[in-house]
C-alpha atoms as one frame of an Amber mdcrd trajectory, in Angstrom:
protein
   9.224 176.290 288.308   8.400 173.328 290.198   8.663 173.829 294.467   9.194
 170.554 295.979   9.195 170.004 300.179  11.695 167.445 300.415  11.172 165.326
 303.813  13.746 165.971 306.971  17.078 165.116 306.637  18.051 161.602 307.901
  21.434 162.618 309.120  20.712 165.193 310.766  17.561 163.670 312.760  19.674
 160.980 313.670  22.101 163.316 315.204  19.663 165.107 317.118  17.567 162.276
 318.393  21.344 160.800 320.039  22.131 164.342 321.252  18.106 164.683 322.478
  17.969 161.710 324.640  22.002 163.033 325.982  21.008 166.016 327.004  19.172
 167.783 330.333  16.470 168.562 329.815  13.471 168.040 327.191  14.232 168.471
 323.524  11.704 169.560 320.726  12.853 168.534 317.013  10.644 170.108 314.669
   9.720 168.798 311.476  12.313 165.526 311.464  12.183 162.434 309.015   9.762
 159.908 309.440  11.184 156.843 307.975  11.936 153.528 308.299  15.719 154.548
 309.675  14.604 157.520 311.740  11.527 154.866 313.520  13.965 152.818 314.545
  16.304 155.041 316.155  13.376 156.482 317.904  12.008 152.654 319.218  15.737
 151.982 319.853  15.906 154.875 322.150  12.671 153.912 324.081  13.428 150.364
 324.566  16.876 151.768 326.165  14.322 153.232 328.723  14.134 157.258 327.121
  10.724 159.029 326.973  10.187 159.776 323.075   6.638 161.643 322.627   5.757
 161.797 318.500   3.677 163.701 316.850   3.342 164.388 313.302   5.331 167.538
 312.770   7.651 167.405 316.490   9.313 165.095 318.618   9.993 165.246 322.215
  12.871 163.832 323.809  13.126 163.428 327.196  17.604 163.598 327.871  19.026
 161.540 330.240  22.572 162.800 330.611  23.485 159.710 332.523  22.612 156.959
 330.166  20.013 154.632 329.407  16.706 154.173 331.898  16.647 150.571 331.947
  19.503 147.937 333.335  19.523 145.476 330.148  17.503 146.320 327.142  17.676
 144.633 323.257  17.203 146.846 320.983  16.526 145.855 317.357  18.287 148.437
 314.777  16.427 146.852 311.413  18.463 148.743 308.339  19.760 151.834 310.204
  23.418 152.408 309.874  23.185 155.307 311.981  21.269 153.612 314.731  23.417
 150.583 314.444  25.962 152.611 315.173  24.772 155.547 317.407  23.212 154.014
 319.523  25.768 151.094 321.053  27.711 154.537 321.718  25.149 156.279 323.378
  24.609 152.917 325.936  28.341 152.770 326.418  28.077 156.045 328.390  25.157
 154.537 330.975  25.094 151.433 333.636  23.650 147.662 332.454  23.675 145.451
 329.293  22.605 146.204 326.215  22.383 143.299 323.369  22.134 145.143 320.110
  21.014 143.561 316.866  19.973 144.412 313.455  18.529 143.260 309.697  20.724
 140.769 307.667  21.599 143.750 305.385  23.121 146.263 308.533  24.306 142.697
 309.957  27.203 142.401 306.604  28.301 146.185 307.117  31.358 147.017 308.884
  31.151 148.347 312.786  34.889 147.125 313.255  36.923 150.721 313.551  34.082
 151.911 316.091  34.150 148.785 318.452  38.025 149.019 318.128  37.530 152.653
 319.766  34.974 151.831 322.083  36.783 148.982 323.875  40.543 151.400 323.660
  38.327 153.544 325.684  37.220 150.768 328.347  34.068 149.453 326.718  33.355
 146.246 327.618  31.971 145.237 323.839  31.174 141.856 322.783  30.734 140.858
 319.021  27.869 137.715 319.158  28.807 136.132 315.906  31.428 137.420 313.307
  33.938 139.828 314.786  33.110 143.659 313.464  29.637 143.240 312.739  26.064
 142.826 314.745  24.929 141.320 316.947  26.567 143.046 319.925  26.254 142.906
 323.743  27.520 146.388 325.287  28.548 145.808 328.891  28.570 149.358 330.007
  29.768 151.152 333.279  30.203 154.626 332.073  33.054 155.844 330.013  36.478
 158.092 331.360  38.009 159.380 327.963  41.218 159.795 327.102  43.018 159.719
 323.902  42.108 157.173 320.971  43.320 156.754 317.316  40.381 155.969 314.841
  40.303 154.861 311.511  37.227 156.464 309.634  37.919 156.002 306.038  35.127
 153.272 305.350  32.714 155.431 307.113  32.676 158.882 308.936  29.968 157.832
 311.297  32.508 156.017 313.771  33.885 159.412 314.285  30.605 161.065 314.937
  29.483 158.244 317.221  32.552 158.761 319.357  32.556 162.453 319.227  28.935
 162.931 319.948  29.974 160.741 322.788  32.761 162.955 324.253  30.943 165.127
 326.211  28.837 162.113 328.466  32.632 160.846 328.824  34.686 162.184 332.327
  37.586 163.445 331.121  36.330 164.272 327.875  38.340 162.669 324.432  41.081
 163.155 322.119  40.126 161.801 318.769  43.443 161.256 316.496  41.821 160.523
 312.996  44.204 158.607 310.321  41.486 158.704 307.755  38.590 159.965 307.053
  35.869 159.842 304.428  32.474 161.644 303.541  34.032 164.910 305.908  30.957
 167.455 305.394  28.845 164.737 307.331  31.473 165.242 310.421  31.131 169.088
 310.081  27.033 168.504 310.657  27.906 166.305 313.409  30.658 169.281 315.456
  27.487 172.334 314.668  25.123 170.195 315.879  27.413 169.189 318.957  27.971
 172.643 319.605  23.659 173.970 319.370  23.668 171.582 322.195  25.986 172.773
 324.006  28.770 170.968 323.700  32.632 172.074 323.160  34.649 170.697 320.755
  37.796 171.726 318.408  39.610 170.232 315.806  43.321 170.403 314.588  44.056
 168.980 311.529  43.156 165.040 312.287  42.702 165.615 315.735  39.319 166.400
 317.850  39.113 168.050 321.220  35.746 167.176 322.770  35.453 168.656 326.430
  33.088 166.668 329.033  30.565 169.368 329.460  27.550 167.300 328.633  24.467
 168.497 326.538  21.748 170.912 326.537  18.393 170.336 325.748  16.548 172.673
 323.685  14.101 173.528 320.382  15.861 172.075 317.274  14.455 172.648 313.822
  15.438 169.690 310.928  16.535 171.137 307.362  15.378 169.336 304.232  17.043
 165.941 303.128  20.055 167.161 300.465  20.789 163.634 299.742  17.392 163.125
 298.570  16.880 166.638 297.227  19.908 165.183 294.541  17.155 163.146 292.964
  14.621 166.155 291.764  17.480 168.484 291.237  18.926 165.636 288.697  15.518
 165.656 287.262  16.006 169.259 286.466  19.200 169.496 285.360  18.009 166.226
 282.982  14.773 167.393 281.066  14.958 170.534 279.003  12.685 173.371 280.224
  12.499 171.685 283.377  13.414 173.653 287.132  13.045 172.894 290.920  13.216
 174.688 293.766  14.098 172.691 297.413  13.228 175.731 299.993  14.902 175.290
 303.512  18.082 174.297 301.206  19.898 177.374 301.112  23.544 178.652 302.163
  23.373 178.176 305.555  22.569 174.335 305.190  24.402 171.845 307.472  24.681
 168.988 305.192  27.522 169.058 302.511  25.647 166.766 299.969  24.230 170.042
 298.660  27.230 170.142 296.958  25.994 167.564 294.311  24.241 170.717 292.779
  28.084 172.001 292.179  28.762 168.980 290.206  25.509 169.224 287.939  26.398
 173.237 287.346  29.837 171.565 286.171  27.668 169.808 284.141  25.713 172.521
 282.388  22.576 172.975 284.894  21.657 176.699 285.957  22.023 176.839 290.121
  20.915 179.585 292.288  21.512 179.122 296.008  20.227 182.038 297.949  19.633
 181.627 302.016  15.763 180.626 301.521  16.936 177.729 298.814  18.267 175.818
 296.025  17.200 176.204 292.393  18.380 173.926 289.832  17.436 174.885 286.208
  18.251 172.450 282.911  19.925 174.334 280.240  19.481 171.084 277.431  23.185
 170.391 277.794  24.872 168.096 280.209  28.430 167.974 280.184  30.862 164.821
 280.604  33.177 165.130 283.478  35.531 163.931 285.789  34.670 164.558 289.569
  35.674 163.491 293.120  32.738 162.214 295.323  34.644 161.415 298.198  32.975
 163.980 300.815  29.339 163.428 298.486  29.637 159.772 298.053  25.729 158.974
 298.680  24.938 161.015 295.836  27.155 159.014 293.380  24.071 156.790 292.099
  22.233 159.763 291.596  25.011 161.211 289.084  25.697 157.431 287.444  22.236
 157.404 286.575  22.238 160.612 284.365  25.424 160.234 283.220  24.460 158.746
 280.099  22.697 161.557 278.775  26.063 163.661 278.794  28.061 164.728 276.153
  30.546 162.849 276.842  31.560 160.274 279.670  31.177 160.644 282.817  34.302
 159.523 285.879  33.464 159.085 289.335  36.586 158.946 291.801  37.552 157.791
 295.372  34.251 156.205 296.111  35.443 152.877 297.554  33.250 153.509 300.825
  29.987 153.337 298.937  31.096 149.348 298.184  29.863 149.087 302.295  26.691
 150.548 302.153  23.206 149.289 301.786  25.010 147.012 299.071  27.946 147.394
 296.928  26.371 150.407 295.037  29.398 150.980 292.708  28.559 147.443 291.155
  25.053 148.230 291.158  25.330 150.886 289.621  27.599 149.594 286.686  25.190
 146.059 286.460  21.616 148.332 286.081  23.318 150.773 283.417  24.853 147.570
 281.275  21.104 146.014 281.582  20.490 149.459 279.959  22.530 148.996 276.859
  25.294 151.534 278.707  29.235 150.891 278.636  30.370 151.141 281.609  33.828
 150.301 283.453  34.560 150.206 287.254  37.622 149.983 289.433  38.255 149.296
 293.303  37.037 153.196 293.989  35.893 154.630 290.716  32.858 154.052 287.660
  33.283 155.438 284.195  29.779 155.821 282.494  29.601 156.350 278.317  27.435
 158.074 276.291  24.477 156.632 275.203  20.617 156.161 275.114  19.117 153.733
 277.650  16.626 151.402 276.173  13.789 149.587 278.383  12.078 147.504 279.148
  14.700 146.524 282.312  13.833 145.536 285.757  16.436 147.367 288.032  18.241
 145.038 290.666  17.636 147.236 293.990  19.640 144.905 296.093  17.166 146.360
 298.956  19.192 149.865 298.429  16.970 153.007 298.524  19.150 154.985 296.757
  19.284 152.328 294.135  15.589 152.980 293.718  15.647 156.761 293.920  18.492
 156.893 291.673  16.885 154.933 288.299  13.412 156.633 289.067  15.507 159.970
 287.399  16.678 157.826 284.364  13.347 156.384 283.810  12.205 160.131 282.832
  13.839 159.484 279.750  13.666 155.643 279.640  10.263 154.386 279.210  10.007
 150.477 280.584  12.103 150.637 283.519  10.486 149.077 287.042  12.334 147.636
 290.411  12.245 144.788 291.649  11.923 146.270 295.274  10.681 149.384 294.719
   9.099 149.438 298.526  12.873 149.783 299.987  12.898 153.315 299.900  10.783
 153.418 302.728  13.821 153.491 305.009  14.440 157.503 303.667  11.307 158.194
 301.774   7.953 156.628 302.228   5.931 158.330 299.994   9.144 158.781 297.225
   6.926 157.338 294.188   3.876 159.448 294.718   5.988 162.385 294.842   8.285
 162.049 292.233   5.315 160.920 290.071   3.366 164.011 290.699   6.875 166.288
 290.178   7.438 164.142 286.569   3.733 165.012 285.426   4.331 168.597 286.546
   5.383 170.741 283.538
């Protein structure tokens, strides 16, 4: 049995280093991702005028409950959805002007829904070029609350930007939710609201968030489970072959741990005990038909085994992963075809045959890490397959080829 120490997760230090630089007091985070994304949102938050201290195993965050340190600040977000978005919240709550911009890929994905929110709830927010989308100028004087009506089913992380806001806010918000997508990553967002300090309740679509403010304290980051998907695909893929992810147990915050629910469907052998994860192969893989809605950034991961399965393999109601890094449902479909795999697609779902991928291919990345990380698990079984930007995974994983290399030539 292999034992693999997957990197921080990148949700969940994004979440902390927002709630960190709210909160009074200094915050430790122990052990958090250092990647491209996480880099940003860390330079973001000093140019905004917060004290962030690194070093290599702890960050310290110096909160400032009442907003940013500096009057006007521009603050470059490079490929970070979560700092794209995050952080044009987190200024809103402060005093001076903030231009936000970021890389032509974050530049074509959606903010719309969240600037909607922000300017219901008195944000003075001003889109630079196209309407919904960076570059942005955030005018901010503080923010009262109230009562707002969101719209979160192309992405859950306009809810979790104006929730983690709620308690800088005066009065506190009401958050009336007509859709929502990828849930679990909400339900990281209200635990980790509530380590800090913060109270907030939910019934059905609508969120309570009082205007207590934030506490600083020591905050410990769990292993990735988006990227864990990748080596526990791996195991469930080649016969004889188990991993262990420790720090990936039952009490885990992120709900993409889930994905090892849909490769037990499968076939694999799963253990999850409090200390971990263990994913076992069992030589079969199952066709199936699943819903990835609330695990959508692990679809790639199961569209690039699916064509060792039995049978075929149908993913549903993933029309939000169309607005991610790229469209990742077409990606998916175009790099398995280049594989000799029949594949169909619809608005929100992929179908993926049976079959035996045959190299040599060059995999269209499109710049997506996931992309990357995805057809690095079907090249275990498909000699001849490279990327054409194999260096994008930097933005979750840096050193994701060394390490999957090492875990491929362990037996």
């Amino acid at each position: 049995m292999t034992v693999i120490d997957i990197p921080g997760s990148k949700s969940v230090t994004a979440r902390a280093l927002f709630l960190a630089a709210a909160a009074e007091g200094t915050t430790t985070l122990l052990r958090p991702l250092v990647s491209d994304d996480t880099e940003g949102f860390a330079e973001g938050l000093s140019a905004l005028g917060y004290a962030v201290r690194r070093e290599p195993d702890a960050w310290h965050i110096e909160g400032r409950p009442a907003g940013p340190g500096v009057e006007t600040a521009d603050v470059y977000c490079r490929d970070g959805a979560t700092t794209a978005r995050f952080l044009p919240t987190l200024a809103a709550a402060g005093h001076g002007t903030y231009r936000f911009d970021a890389s032509a890929q974050m530049r074509r994905r959606p903010l719309g829904p969240l600037s909607t929110a922000l300017r219901d709830l008195g944000v003075d927010l001003r889109h630079g070029e196209q309407e919904g989308h960076h570059p942005l100028d955030v005018h901010a004087s503080g923010v009262k609350g109230g009562a707002l009506t969101l719209d979160a089913g192309q992405s859950s992380q306009y809810l979790t930007a104006l929730l983690m806001l709620g308690p800088l806010t005066a009065e506190g918000l009401d958050i009336i939710v007509t859709d929502l997508v990828s849930e679990p990553y909400v339900e990281i967002t209200l635990a980790m609201m509530r380590s800090f300090g913060a109270e907030v309740t939910r019934e059905g679509r609508t969120y309570r968030v009082a205007p207590t403010g934030y506490r600083a304290l020591t905050y410990g980051i769990e292993p990735d489970a988006s990227t864990s998907s990748y080596f526990f695909a791996a195991a469930a893929l080649e016969p004889g072959r188990s991993v262990t992810v420790p720090g990936l147990g039952t009490g885990a915050l992120q709900g993409d741990l889930a994905f090892v629910d849909v490769l037990r469907r499968m076939g694999a052998d799963v253990e999850t005990t409090a200390a971990g994860t263990t994913v076992r192969s069992t030589g079969t893989l199952r066709g199936l038909t699943v819903n990835m809605r609330d695990i959508s950034d692990t679809m790639p991961t199961l569209a690039a085994i699916a064509p060792f399965a039995d049978g075929p393999v149908r993913i549903e109601d993933v029309a939000n992963t169309r607005v991610k890094e790229c469209d990742r449902l077409d990606a998916c479909a175009e790099n398995l075809r280049r594989l000799g795999i029949t594949v169909e697609t619809g608005p929100d779902w992929i179908e993926i045959h049976p079959g035996t991928p045959a190299g040599p291919v060059e995999i269209a990345t499109h710049g997506d890490h996931r992309i990357v990380m995805s057809f690095a698990v079907t090249a275990l079984r498909t000699p001849g397959i490279t990327f054409d930007d194999p260096g994008c995974v930097k933005k979750t994983f840096p050193d994701f080829h060394r390490v999957f290399d090492a875990f491929a030539r362990t037996p």
